[in-house]
N, C-alpha and C positions, 0 to 999 in steps of 0.2 A: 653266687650262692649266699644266701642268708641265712648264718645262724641266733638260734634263739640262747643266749646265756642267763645260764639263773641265774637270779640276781642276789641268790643265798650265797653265792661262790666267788662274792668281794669280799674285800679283807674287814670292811670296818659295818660293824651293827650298833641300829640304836636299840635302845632299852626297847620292852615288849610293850613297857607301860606308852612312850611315843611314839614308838611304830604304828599303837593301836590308834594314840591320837591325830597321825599323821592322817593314816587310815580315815580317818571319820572327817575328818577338816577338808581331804581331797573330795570326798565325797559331797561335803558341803557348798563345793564348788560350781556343783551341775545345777545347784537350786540356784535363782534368780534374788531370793529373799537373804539367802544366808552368805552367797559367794564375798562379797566384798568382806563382811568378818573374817571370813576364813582365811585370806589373805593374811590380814593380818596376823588373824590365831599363832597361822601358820609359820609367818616371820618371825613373830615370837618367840619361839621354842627356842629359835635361835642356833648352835651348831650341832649341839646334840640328835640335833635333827636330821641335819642333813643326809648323813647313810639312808635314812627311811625315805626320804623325801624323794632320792635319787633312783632306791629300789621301785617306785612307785611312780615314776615320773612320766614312764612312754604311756601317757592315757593320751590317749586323742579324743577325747570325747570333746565336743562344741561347746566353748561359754557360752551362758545366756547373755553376761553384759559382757563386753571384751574391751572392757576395762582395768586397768590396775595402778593404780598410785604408792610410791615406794618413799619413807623418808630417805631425800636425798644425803648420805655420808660425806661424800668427796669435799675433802678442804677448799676445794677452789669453786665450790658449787655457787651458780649466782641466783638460785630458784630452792626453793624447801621442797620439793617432790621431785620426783623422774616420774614420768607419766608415759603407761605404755599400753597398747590393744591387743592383749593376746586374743587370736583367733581359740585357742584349744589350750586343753587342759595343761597339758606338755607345755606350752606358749607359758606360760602363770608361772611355772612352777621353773625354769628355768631362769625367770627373771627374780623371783624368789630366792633362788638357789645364788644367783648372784650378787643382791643383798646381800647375804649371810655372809658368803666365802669373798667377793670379790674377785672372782673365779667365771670365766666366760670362756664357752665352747662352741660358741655361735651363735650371734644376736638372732636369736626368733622370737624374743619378747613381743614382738609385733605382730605375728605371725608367720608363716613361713611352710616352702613347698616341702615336703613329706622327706624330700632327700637331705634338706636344711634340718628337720628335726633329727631325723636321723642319723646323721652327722653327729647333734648336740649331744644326744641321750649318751650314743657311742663314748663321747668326748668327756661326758659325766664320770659314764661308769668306770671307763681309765682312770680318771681323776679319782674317785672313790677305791679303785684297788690298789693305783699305784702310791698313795698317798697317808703318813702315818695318820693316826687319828688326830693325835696332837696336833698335826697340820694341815688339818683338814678347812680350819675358818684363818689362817694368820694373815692371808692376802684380804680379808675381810677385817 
């Protein structure tokens, strides 16, 4: 049985002002000209983001490029990127979301079968309900 959960009925929201940008930047995603900005846009914002990012994150819709390049964090990092292929929208925004938080639900940064997404988004929205706001980015 599959249920559907609003994704109103987690504990932690972002402002209406980045929800709306989150909004537009995902959307910016499906274009071929604007998606690699958007990424970034999108890292940007940084944690305040994330509740919105997560509300919005089960898009499967197809990248045009299924590319993403992240600055690499990790102290012991021996490359200045992490480089990854998301297939789909969901793909981007997972590997985005792990930027921010340092927070992983299931690598499909690369892409991954529909049970693997599924899995992740699941994994998110735990993560987003069960999680104060304040500690929402600290493993990031």
């Amino acid at each position: 049985m599959f249920v559907l959960i609003d994704a109103s009925s987690y504990g932690q929201h972002s402002s209406a002002k980045i929800d709306k940008r989150v909004a537009a930047l995902i959307e910016k995603m499906s274009d071929q000209k604007t998606e690699q900005q958007a990424f970034t846009d999108l890292e940007s914002l940084g944690c305040p983001a994330v509740p919105a990012i997560i509300e919005r994150m089960d898009d499967r819709r197809k990248l045009p490029d299924p590319r993403i390049s992240l600055r690499n964090k990790s102290p012991d990092a021996f490359e200045g990127l992490r480089h990854y292929g998301p297939e789909k929208i969901v793909d981007a925004l997972a590997a985005i979301l792990n930027q921010i938080t340092g927070m992983d639900f299931g690598f499909i940064s690369n892409g991954a079968t529909e049970a693997e997404r599924d899995k992740a988004v699941r994994g998110w929205r735990d993560f987003l309900h069960t999680t104060p706001a304040a500690k929402l980015c600290e493993a990031g």
